[in-house]
C-alpha positions in Angstrom: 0.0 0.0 0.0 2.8 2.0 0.2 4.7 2.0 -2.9 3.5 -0.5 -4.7 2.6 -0.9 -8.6 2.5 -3.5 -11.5 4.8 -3.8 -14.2 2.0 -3.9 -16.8 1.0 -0.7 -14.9 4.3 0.8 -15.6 4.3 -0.2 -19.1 0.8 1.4 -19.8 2.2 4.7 -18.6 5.3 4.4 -20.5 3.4 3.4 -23.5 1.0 6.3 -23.2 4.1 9.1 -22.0 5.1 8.0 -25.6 2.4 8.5 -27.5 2.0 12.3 -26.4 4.8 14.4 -28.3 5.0 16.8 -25.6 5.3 14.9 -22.4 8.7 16.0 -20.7 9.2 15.8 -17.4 9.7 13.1 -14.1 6.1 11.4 -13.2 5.0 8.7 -10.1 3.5 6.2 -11.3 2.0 4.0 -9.0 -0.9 1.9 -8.3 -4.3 2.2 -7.4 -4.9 3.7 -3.8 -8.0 4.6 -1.6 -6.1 7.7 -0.1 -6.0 11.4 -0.9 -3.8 14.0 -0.4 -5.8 14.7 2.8 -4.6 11.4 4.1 -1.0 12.2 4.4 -0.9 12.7 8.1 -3.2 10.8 9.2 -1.5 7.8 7.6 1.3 8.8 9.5 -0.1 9.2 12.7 -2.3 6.5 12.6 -2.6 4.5 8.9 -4.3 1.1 10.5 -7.3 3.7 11.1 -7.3 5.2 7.6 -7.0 1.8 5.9 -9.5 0.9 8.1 -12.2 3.8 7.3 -10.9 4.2 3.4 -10.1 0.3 2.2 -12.1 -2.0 4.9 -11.8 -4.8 2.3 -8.0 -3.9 2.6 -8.1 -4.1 6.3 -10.3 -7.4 6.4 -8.3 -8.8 4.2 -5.2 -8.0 6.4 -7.4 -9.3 9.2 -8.2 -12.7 7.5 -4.2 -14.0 7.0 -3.7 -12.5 10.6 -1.1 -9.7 9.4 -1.5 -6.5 11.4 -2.4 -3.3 9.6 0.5 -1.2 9.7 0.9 2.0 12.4 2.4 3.8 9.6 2.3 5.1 6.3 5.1 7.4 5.7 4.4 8.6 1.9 1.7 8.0 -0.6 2.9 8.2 -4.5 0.4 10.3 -6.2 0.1 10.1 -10.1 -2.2 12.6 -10.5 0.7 14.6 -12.9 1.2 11.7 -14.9 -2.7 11.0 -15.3 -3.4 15.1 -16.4 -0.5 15.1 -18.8 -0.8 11.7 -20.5 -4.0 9.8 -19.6 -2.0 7.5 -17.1 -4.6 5.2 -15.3 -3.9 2.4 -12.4 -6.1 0.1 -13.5 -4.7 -2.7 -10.5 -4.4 -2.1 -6.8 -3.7 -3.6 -3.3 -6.5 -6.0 -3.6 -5.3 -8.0 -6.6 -1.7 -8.3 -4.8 -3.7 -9.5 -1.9 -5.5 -11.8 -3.8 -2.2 -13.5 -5.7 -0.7 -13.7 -1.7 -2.3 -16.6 -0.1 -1.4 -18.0 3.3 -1.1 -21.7 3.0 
C-alpha cells in the first residue's frame, strides 16, 4: 500500500508518456490507492485507522491472513501529474496483490 505498482501498470504509462509528443518531465506512477492527499498525516499518525475507514476490504483482508495493519504510512505516490498530462490510469491495486498472496 505504500509504494507499490505492476509492471503492466508501468508499461501502460510508458506506453501512453510516448504517444504524447509533448510529455517531458519526471512522473510517479503507482498503483491504485484509496487515499487522498488529505490522508498524508493521518497515515502517519495512525494509517491502521485510515486503511481501516478508506479500504475495509483492505483491512479485512489483512485481518483474514492474521497480518497487522501497519501504524504507519510514511508517503503515498500520487500520479495525478502523470494522469493530467498523459491519460495515465492504475487500473490494478492492493487488492489484486492481496488476492495473488495466499497463506497456506
Amino acid at each position: 500500500m505504500r509504494r507499490f505498482v505492476y509492471i503492466s501498470s508501468t508499461a501502460a504509462a510508458t506506453t501512453s508518456a510516448v504517444a504524447h509528443d509533448a510529455v517531458a518531465g519526471t512522473f510517479n506512477v503507482a498503483g491504485r490507492y484509496p487515499f487522498t492527499r488529505a490522508d498524508c498525516v493521518a497515515l502517519y499518525q495512525d494509517a491502521a485507522a485510515v486503511i481501516a475507514e478508506r479500504a475495509p476490504e483492505v483491512a479485512r483482508a489483512f485481518h483474514d491472513r492474521g497480518w497487522e495493519l501497519p501504524e504507519h504510512i510514511d508517503r503515498v505516490y500520487d500520479s495525478s501529474a502523470a494522469t493530467t498530462t498523459f491519460g495515465y490510469q492504475p487500473t490494478e491495486g492492493v487488492l489484486r496483490l492481496l488476492g495473488e498472496s495466499r497463506t497456506p
